[in-house]
C-alpha positions, 0 to 999 in steps of 0.5 A, a space after each residue: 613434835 620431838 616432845 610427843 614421841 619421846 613420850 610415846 617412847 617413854 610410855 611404851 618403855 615402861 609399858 615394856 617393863 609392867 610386862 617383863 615385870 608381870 611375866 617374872 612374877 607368874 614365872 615365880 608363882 608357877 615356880 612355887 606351885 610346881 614344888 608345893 605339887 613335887 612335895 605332895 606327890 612324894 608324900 601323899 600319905 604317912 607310911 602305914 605301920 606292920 601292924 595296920 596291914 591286914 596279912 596273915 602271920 605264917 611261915 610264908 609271909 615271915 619268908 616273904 618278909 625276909 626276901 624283901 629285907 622287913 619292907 612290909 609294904 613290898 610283901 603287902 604290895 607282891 601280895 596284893 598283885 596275886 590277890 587282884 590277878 587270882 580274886 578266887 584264891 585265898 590270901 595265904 595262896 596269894 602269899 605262898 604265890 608271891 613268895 614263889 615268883 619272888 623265889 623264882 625271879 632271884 635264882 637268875 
């Protein structure tokens, strides 16, 4: 009688550890999961170069593009927030817009 339960106990310590073991390793392949998902959420696409944004070179962009230090995807970004609230209006007035709210925005 003192035979079978330590074997029940033996056989219940081990199944104990197959799950402590079987656990560890889904906790290690969520781990890995999660950071391959961090890295391509932070880079979803190669950053686009000045030349493959569709603007116009005016006056009112080159300021545009001063106000926001040379970032190109900003002022594109500004510009294309007008475009989307004013679909009617022409791009250069979509710039000159986002060029006033920016203006506005920095004198307070």
């Amino acid at each position: 009688m003192g035979i079978i339960i330590l074997l029940l106990w033996l056989s219940l310590m081990l199944f104990a550890l197959y799950l402590a073991f079987m656990i560890m390793q889904a906790s290690k392949k969520t781990q890995s999961r999660n950071q391959a998902n961090r890295r391509k959420s932070v880079y979803k696409s190669p950053p686009k170069s000045p030349s493959q944004y569709n603007v116009p070179r005016t006056r009112h962009w080159r300021e545009l593009l001063t106000l926001v230090h040379g970032d190109v995807a900003t002022a594109q970004r500004l510009v294309e927030s007008e475009q989307r609230r004013n679909p009617s209006r022409s791009i250069d007035w979509c710039v000159e817009k986002a060029l006033w709210q920016l203006q506005r925005d920095r004198r307070y």
